[in-house]
C-alpha positions as MATLAB code, in Angstrom:
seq = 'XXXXXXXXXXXXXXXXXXXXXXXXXXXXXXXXXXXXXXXXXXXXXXXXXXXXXXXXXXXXXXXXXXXXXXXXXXXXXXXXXXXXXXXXXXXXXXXXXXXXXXXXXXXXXXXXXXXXXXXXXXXXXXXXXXXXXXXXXXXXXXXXXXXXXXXXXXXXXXXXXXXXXXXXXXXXXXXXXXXXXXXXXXXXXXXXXXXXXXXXXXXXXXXXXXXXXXXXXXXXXXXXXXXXXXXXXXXXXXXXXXXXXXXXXXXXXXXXXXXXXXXXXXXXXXXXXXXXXXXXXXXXXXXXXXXXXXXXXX';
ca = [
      31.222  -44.095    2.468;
      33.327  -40.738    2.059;
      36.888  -40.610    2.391;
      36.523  -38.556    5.814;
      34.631  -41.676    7.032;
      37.487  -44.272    5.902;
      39.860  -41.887    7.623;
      38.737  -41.731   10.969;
      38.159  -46.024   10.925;
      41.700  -46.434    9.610;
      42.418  -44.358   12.716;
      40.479  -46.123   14.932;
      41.805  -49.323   14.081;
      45.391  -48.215   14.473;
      44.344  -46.544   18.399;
      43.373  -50.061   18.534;
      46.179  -51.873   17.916;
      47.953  -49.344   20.392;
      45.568  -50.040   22.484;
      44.901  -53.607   22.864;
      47.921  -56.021   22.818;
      48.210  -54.408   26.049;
      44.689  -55.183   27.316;
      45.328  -58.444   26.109;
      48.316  -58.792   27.823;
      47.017  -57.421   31.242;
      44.181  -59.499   31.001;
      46.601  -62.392   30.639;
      48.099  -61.993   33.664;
      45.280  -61.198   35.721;
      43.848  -64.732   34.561;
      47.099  -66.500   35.425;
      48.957  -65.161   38.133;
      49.098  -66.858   40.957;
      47.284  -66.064   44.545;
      50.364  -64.339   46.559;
      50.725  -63.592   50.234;
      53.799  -61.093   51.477;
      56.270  -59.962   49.026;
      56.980  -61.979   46.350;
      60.029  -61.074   43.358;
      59.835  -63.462   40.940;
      61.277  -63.473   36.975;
      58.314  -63.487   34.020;
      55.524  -66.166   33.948;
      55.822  -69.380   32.306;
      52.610  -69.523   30.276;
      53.065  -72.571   28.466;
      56.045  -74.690   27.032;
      56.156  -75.917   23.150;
      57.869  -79.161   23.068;
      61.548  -79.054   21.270;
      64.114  -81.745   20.249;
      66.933  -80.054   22.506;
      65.274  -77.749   24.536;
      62.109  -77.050   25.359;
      61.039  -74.114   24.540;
      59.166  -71.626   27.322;
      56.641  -68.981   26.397;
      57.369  -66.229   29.058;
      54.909  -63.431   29.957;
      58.384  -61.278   28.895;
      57.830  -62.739   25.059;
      54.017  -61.920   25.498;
      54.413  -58.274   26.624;
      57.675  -57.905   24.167;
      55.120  -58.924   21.302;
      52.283  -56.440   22.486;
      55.022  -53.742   22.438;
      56.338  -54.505   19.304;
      52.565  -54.602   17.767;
      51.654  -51.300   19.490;
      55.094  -50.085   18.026;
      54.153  -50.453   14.885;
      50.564  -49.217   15.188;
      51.869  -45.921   16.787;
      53.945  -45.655   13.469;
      51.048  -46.212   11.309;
      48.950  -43.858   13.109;
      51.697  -40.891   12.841;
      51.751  -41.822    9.433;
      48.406  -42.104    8.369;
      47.639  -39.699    5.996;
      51.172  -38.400    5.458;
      51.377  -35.663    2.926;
      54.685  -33.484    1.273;
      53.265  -30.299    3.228;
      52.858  -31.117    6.487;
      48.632  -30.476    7.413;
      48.323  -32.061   10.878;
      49.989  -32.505   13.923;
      50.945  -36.175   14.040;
      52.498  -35.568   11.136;
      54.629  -32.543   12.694;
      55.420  -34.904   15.639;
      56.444  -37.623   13.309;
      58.589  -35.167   10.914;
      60.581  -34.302   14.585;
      61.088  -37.430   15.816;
      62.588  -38.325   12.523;
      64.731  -35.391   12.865;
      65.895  -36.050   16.131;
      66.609  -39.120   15.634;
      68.951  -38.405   12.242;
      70.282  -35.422   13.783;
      71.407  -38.188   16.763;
      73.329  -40.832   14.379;
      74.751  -37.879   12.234;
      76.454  -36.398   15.108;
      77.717  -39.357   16.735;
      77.972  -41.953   13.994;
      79.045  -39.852   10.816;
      77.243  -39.263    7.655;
      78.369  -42.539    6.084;
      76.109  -44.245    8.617;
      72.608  -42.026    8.148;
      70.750  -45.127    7.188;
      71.075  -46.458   10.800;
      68.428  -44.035   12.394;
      65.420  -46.440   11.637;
      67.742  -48.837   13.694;
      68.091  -46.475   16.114;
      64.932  -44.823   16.733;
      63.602  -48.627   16.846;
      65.909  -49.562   19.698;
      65.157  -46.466   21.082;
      61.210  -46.806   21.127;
      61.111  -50.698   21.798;
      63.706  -50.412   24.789;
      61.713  -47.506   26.327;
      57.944  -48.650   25.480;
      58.992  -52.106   27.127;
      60.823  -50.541   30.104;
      57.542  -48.375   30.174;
      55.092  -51.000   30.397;
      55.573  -51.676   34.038;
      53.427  -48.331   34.559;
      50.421  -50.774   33.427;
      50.907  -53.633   36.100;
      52.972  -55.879   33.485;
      55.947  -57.170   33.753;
      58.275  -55.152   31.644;
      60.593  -57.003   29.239;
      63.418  -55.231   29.981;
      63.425  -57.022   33.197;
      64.012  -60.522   31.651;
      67.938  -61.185   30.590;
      66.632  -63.054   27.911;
      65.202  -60.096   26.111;
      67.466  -57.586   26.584;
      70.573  -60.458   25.478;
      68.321  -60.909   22.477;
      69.021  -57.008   21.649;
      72.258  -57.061   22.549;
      73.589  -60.001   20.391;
      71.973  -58.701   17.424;
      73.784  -55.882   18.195;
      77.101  -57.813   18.449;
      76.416  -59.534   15.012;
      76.151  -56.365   13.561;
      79.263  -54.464   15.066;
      81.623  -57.664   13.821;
      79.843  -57.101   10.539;
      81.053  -53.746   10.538;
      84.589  -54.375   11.698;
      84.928  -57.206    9.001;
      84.294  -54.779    6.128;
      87.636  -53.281    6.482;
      88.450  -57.443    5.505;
      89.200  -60.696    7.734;
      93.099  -59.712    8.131;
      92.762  -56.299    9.588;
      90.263  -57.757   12.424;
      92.096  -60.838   13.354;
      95.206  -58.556   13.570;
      93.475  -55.881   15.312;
      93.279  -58.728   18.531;
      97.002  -58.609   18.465;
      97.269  -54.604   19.336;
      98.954  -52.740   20.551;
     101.436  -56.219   21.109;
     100.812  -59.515   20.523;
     100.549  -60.068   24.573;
      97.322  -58.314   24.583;
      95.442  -60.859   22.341;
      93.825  -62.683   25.153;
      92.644  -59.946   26.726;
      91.541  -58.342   23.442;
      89.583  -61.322   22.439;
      87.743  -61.158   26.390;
      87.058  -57.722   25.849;
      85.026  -58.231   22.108;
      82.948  -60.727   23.664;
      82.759  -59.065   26.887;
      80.554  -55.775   24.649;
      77.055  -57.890   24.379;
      77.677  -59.436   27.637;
      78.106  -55.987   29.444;
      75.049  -53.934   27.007;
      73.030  -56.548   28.102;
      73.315  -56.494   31.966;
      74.144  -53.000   32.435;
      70.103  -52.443   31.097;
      68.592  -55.693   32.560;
      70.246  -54.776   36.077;
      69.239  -51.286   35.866;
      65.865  -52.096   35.042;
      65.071  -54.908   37.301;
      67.140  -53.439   40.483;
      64.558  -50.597   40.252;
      60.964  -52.819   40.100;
      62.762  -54.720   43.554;
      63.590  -51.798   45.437;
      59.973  -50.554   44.214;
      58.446  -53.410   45.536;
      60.710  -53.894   48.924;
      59.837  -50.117   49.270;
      56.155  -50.485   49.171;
      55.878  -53.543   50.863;
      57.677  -52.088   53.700;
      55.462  -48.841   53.454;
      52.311  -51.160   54.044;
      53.945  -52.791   57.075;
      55.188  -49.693   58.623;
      51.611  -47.869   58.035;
      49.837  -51.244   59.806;
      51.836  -51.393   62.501;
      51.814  -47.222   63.150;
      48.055  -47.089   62.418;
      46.493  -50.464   63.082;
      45.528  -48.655   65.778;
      42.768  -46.987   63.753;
      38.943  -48.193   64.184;
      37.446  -50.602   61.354;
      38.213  -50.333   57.776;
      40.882  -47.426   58.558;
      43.362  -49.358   60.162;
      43.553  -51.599   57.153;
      44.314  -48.853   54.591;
      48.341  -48.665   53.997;
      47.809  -44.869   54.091;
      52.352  -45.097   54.428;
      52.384  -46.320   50.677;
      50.979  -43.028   49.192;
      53.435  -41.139   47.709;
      56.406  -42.242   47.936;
      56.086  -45.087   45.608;
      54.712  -42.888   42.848;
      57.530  -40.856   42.931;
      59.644  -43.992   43.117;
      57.873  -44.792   39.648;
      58.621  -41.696   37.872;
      62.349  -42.184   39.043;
      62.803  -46.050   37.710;
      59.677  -46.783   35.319;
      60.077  -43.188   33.171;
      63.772  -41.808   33.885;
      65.412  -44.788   34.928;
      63.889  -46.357   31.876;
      64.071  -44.071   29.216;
      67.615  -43.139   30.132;
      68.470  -46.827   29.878;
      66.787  -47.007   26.551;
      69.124  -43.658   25.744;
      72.319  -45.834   26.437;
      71.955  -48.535   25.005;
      71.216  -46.630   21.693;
      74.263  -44.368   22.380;
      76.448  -47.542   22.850;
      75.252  -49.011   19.265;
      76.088  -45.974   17.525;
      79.858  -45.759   18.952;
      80.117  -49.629   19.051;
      79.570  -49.588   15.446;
      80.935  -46.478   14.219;
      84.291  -46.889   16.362;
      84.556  -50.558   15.196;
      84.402  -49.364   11.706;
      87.686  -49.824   10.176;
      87.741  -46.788    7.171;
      91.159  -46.690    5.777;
      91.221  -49.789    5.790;
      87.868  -50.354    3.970;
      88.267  -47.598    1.602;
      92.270  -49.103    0.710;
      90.102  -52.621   -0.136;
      87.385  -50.580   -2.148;
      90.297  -48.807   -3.997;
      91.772  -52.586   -5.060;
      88.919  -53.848   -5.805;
      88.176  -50.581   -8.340;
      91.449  -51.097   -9.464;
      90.818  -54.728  -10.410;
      87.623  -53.781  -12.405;
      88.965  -51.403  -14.349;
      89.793  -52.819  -18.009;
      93.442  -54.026  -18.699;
      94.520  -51.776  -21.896;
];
C-alpha cells in the first residue's frame, strides 16, 4: 500500500468520525423518543440513570449530542490537519492556517499579548458553543438548550477568571470586594458570583427561546394551513402547505445567527472577564519581590 492510499483512508476515517457520532446520535433519538400528539416542548431525554451514593446520576440526550460534538470537533481538527506541511500545499490546510489567525488576531486585540496562549481556549469555546447550537439543523436536540451544559462552560469559566484575579495574590482580591468603599462589599461579592450565573443564562435563554418560538411558529403554521385549506380534496388538504417557508427562514435566524452570535459572546465575555480581572501591577509588584528574594544576599 502507497502512501497516497494511506492518505485518503486516514481521511476517510476522520470524515467518519465527523460524520457519525451524529448518525449515532440521530439514530438514538429516533429509537427512543416518544409517540407525540400536538405540540410538545420538553428539556433533553433521559436515556438512562447510573446509580450514585448522593445523586443519581442522569444520562441526558444533551450529554449524548455534547459528546458527538465534541468527537466530531476533534475529527474536523484532525482532518484540517492531516497532512500539515511548513509550505502550505492544500486547501484545508489554508483554511486551517486562517482560522488560526483569526482566532489569535481575536485574543490579541481584546485580551493583550500576555494572554496569546488563550486562543486554543478560545477557538474551542468558539467551535463547541456554535457546532452544539448548530446541531438542531439535524433534528437533535442542541446542547446549548440544556442549562446544565452551558453552566458546565460557564463555571469552568469562573474557575479560571478567579485564577486569574488571584495571581495578582489573595490580599489584592479580597480587598478588591471592598471598592470603591467598604459599603459596596456585599454587592461586590453578588456581582462575582452573579458572572457564571448570567454567561450561562444569557446563552441557554437565547438558545432555547428560539427552538420554542420555532416550534409554536410551525405548529401554528400547520393549524392555520388545515383549517384555511382542509377544504382541499384527499391527500391535499392534509399537507400543511402554511409551514413552508417561514420556518426555514426562522432557522437561519435562531439555529445559524442566533447561534453562532451566541457562541461569539460568550467567547467575547471570556476574553474581557479574564483579561479585565487580571490584576498587572499588582502581579508584576509580587513577581518583582519574589526576584528580589532570589537574588543572592552579598
Amino acid at each position: 500500500m502507497n502512501e497516497k492510499t494511506k492518505f485518503r483512508i486516514v481521511d476517510g476515517l476522520l470524515l467518519a468520525m465527523m460524520i457519525v457520532p451524529f448518525v449515532l446520535a440521530m439514530a438514538l433519538k429516533v429509537a427512543t423518543k416518544p409517540v407525540e400528539e400536538g405540540i410538545s416542548i420538553t428539556g433533553a431525554l433521559i436515556y438512562f440513570t447510573v446509580p450514585m451514593p448522593l445523586q443519581d446520576l442522569y444520562i441526558t440526550e444533551a450529554q449524548v449530542n455534547s459528546l458527538a460534538v465534541i468527537i466530531a470537533l476533534l475529527g474536523l481538527c484532525l482532518y484540517m490537519t492531516h497532512g500539515i506541511a511548513v509550505v502550505p500545499g492544500s486547501k484545508r490546510q489554508l483554511a486551517a492556517e486562517w482560522v488560526v489567525e483569526k482566532v489569535s488576531t481575536l485574543v490579541s486585540d481584546n485580551m493583550g499579548a500576555r494572554f496569546s496562549a488563550f486562543a486554543p481556549f478560545v477557538c474551542a469555546i468558539l467551535g463547541l458553543s456554535a457546532f452544539s447550537s448548530l446541531s438542531s439543523l439535524l433534528g437533535l436536540f442542541p446542547p446549548t438548550s440544556d442549562i446544565n451544559i452551558v453552566a458546565g462552560w460557564a463555571i469552568l469559566v469562573f474557575i479560571l477568571i478567579t485564577y486569574y484575579k488571584l495571581k495578582g495574590g489573595l490580599w489584592p482580591y479580597v480587598r478588591s470586594f471592598f471598592e470603591p468603599i467598604p459599603f459596596f462589599a456585599p454587592l461586590n461579592i453578588i456581582s462575582e458570583f452573579a458572572t457564571p450565573i448570567s454567561m450561562s443564562f444569557r446563552h441557554y435563554g437565547n438558545v432555547m427561546s428560539g427552538m420554542v418560538i420555532s416550534t409554536l411558529v410551525a405548529s401554528a403554521l400547520q393549524g392555520l394551513s388545515r383549517m384555511v385549506l382542509g377544504w382541499l380534496p384527499g391527500v391535499l388538504g392534509q399537507i400543511p402547505f402554511l409551514r413552508v417557508g417561514l420556518p426555514a427562514v426562522l432557522s437561519l435566524y435562531f439555529d445559524l445567527f442566533s447561534g453562532c452570535m451566541q457562541a461569539f459572546i460568550f467567547a467575547m465575555l471570556t476574553m474581557l472577564f479574564v483579561a479585565n480581572g487580571f490584576p498587572e501591577e499588582d502581579y508584576e509588584r509580587r513577581q518583582a519581590k519574589k526576584k528580589k528574594k532570589a537574588l543572592p544576599v552579598a
